[in-house]
C-alpha positions in Angstrom: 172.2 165.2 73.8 170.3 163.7 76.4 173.0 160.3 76.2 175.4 162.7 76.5 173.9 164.4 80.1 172.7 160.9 81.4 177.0 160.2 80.9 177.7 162.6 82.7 175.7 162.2 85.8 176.8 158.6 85.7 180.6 160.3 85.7 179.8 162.4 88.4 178.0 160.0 90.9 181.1 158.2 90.3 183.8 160.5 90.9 182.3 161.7 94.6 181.9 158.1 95.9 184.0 156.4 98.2 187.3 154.1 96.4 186.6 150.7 97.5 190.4 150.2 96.4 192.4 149.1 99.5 196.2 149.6 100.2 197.4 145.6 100.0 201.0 145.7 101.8 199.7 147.9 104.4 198.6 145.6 107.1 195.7 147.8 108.7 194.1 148.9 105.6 193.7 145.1 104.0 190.2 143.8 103.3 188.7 140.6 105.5 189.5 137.6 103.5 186.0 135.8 103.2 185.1 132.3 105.3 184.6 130.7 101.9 187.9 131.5 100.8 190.3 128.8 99.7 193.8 128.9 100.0 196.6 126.5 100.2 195.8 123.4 101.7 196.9 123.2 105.5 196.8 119.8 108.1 194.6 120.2 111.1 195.2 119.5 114.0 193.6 117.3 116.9 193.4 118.9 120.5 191.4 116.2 122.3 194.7 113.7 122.0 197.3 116.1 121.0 198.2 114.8 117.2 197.4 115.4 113.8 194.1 114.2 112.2 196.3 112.8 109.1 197.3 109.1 108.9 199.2 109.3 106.1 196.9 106.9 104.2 198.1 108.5 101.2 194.3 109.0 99.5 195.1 112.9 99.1 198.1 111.9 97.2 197.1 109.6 94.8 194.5 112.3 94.0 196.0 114.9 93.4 196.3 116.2 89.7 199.6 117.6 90.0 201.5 115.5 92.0 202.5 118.1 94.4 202.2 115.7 97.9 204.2 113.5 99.7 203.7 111.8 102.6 204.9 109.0 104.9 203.3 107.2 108.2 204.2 106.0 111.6 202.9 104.1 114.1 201.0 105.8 116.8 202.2 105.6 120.5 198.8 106.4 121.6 197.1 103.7 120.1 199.3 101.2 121.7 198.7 103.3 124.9 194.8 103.2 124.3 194.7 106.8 124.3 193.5 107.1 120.3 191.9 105.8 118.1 194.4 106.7 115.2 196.7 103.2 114.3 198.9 105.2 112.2 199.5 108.7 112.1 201.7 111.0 109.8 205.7 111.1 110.2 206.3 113.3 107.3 204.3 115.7 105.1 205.3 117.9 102.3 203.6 120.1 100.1 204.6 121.7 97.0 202.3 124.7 97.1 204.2 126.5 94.0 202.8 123.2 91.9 199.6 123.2 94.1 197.0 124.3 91.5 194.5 125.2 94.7 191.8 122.7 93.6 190.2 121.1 96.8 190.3 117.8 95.7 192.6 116.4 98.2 190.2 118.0 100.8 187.1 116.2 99.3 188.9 112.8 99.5 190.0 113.0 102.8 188.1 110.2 104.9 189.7 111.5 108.3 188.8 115.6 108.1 192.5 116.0 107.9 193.5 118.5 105.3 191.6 121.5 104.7 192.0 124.7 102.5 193.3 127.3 104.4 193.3 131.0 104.1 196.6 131.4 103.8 197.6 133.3 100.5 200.5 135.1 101.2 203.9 133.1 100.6 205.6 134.4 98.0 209.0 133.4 97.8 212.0 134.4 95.8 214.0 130.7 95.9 212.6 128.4 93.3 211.9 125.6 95.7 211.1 128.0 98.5 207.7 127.4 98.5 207.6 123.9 100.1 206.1 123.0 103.3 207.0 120.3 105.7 204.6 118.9 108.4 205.4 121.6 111.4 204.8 124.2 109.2 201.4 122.3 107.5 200.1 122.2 111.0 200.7 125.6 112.2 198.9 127.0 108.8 195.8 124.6 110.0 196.1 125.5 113.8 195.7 128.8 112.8 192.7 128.2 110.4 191.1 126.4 113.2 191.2 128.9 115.5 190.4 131.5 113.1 187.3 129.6 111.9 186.0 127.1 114.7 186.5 124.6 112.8 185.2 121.0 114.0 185.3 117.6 112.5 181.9 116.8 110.6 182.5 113.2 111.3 182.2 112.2 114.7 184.7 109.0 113.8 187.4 111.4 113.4 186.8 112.6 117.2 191.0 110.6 118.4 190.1 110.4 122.0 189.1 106.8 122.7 186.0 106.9 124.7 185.4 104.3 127.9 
């Protein structure tokens, strides 16, 4: 009998508190995604000289468990200019993200801070190969992140701008 009341109450104090259900498609009533979050990884870009922080050494690459990565590398103009410190620099990019199992681990091999895990979640697709990203569209998902986040490099060698 007194299991029975003590269920009850629990029913009760239940049933009069606020849902903590929210609405998804509906942009306005969507919950904060958390800084900790990870998403799909995204390149990140470098405003001191204007170019991406990738090289395309292909490290992230070779690492990754699924294969999902390609990449290929250029020259850097800069450099030659003495404007970075960067020899090389990334030419093409391309992610598979429906492959991508979301593990981090090209993140934790990058040497150069150039890859990070974004908090993008949202691209859906309908086209089998629809979900693949190419290099403009790698950098505008870490642009955002950046300025979403503040993120910096934690490696003050990754800094392109040559000083004098």
């Amino acid at each position: 009998m007194i299991g029975s009341i003590k269920g009850l109450g629990v029913t009760l104090k239940t049933a009069l508190r606020k849902p903590v259900t929210a609405q998804y498609p509906a942009p306005d009533k969507r919950l904060e995604i958390d800084e900790r979050y990870m998403g799909f990884p995204a390149l990140l870009w470098d405003d001191t000289v204007a170019e991406p922080y990738c090289t395309g050494c292909m490290v992230c690459i070779r690492e990754c468990p699924t294969q999902c990565m390609s990449a290929k590398m250029k020259d850097n103009p800069l450099h030659a200019d003495g404007k970075s410190r960067r020899r090389k620099i990334v030419e093409e990019f391309e992610i598979n993200l429906g492959r991508c199992i979301v593990c981090g681990i090209c993140v934790d091999v990058c040497n150069f801070d150039a890859i990070e895990m974004s908090h993008e979640h949202e691209l859906g697709k309908y086209a089998r190969n629809g979900n693949r990203v190419d290099l403009p569209e790698l950098l505008d998902m870490g642009k955002q992140f950046q300025q979403e986040t503040g993120w910096k490099p934690t490696q003050a060698k990754n800094i392109g701008r040559v000083e004098k």
